[in-house]
C-alpha positions as CSV (number, residue, x, y, z in Angstrom):
1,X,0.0,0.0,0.0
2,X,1.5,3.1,-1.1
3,X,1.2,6.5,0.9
4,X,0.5,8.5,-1.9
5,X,-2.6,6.6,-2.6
6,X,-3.6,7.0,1.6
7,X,-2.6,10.1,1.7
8,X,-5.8,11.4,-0.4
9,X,-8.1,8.8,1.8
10,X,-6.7,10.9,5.1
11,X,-9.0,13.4,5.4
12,X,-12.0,11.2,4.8
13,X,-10.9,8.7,7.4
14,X,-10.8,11.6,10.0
15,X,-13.5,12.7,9.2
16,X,-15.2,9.5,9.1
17,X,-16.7,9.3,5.9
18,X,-14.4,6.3,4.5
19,X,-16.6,2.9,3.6
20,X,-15.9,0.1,6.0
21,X,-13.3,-1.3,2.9
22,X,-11.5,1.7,2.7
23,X,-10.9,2.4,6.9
24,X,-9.9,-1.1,7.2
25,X,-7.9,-0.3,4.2
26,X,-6.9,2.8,6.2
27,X,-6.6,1.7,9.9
28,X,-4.2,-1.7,8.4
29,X,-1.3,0.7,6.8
30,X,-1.8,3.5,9.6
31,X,-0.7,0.3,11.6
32,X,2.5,-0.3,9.8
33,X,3.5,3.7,8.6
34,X,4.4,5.4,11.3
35,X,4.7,8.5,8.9
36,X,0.9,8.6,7.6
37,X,0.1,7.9,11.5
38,X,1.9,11.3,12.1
39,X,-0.3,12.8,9.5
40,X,-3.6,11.1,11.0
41,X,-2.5,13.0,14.8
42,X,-2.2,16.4,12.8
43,X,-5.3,17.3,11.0
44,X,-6.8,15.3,13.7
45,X,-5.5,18.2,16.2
46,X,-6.2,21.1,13.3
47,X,-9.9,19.7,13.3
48,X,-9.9,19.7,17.3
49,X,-9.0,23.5,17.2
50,X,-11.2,24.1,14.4
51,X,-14.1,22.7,16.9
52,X,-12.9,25.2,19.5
53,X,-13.5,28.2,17.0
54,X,-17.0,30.1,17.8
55,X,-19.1,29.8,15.0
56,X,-20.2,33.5,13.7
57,X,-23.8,33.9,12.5
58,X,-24.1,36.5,9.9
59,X,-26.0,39.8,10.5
60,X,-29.6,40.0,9.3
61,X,-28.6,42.7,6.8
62,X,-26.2,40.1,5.3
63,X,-28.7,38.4,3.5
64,X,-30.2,41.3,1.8
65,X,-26.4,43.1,0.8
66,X,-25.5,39.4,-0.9
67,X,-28.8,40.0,-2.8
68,X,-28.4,43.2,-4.0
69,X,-25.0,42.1,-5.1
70,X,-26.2,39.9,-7.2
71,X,-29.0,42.0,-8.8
72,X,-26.2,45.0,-9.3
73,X,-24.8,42.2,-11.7
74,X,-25.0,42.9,-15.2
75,X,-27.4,40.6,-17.1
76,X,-25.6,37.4,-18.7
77,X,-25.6,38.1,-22.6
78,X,-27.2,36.3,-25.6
79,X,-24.8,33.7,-27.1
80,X,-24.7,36.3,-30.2
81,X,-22.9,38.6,-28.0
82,X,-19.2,36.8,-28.4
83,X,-18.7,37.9,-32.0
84,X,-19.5,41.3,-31.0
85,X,-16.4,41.9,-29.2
86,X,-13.9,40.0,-31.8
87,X,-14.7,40.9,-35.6
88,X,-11.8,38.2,-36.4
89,X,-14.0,35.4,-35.0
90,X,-17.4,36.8,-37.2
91,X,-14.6,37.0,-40.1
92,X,-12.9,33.4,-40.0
93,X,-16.9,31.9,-39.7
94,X,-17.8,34.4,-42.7
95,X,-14.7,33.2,-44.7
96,X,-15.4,29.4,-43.7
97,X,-18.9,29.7,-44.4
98,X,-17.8,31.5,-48.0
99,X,-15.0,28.2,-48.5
100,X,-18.0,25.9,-48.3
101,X,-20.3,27.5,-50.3
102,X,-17.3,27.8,-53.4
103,X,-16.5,24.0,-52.8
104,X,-19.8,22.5,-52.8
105,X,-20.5,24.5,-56.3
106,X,-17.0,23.2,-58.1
107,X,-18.1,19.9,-56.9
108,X,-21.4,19.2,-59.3
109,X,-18.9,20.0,-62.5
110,X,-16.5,17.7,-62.3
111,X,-18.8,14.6,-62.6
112,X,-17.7,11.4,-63.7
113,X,-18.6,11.2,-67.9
114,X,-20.1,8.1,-69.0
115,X,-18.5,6.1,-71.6
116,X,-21.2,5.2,-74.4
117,X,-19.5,1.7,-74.6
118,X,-20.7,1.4,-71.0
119,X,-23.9,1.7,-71.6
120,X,-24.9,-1.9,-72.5
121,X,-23.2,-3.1,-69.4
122,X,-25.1,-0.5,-66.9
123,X,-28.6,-1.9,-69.3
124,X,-27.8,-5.4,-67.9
125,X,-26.9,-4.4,-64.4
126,X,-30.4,-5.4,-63.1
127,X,-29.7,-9.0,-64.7
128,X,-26.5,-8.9,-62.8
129,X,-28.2,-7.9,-59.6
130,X,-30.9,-10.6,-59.5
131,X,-29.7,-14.5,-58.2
132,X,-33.1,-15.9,-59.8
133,X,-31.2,-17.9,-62.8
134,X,-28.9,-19.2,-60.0
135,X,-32.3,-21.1,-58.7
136,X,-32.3,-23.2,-61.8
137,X,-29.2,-25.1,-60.7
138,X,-29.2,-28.8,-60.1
139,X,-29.4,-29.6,-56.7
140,X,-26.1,-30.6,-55.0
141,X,-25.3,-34.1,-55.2
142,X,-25.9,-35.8,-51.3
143,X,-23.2,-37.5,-49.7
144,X,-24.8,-41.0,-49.4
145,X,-24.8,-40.8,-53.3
146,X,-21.1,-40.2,-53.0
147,X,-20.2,-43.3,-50.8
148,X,-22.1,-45.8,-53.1
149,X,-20.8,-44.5,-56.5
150,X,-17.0,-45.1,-54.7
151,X,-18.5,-48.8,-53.5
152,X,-19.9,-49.8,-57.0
153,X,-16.1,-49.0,-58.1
């Protein structure tokens, strides 16, 4: 067990919210590292003085000062608004936007031409495409037929 992988399961197992696994896990190398049993005893002392420490309830005007902080906040922004402080940004998407629109009209001219000595050969293609002359076949000879054509030999 290294002490680099306890040493982020310390705080939890001081604080006690460790699963059983993990504090057995915790409690078995604590009993065999004297250094991580060190660390245990100090933020168990730091969390002992942090008990000590008065808790300070706010003021009842704290409430409302938090809330008018927040409404002196300026109003969040449509998405649109992040081109309006960079004119580069609104000029690569214009110029991008331009790009695609100049490649997707060269495309359509540069078709394929079809060979008029092809043609015949694309009129058959549906021949080509249906297996129903391959239905006509003979069935394929059995295997019992086999063995007694080799014993009539």
């Amino acid at each position: 067990m290294s002490c680099g992988r306890m040493e982020k399961k310390i705080m939890g197992y001081v604080d006690g919210r460790l699963k059983e696994g993990e504090r057995l896990e915790m409690e078995k190398h604590l009993s065999t590292c004297a250094v991580c049993q060190l660390r245990v005893n100090e933020f168990r002392a730091v969390n002992l003085l942090l008990d000590e420490v008065p808790m300070i309830e706010p003021s009842a005007a704290f409430d409302v000062r938090v809330w008018a902080r927040v409404a002196a906040e300026p109003a969040k922004q449509s998405w649109w608004a992040w081109f309006a402080p960079s004119p580069r940004v609104a000029f690569a998407a214009s110029m991008l936007v331009l790009a695609m629109a100049w490649i997707g009209s060269q495309s359509g001219s540069n078709l394929p031409q079809i060979d008029q000595a092809d043609i015949p050969v694309l009129e058959n293609y549906d021949v080509i495409s249906s297996f129903e002359p391959l239905t006509e076949l003979p069935q394929p000879v059995q295997a019992e037929d086999t063995t007694q054509q080799n014993q009539e030999m």
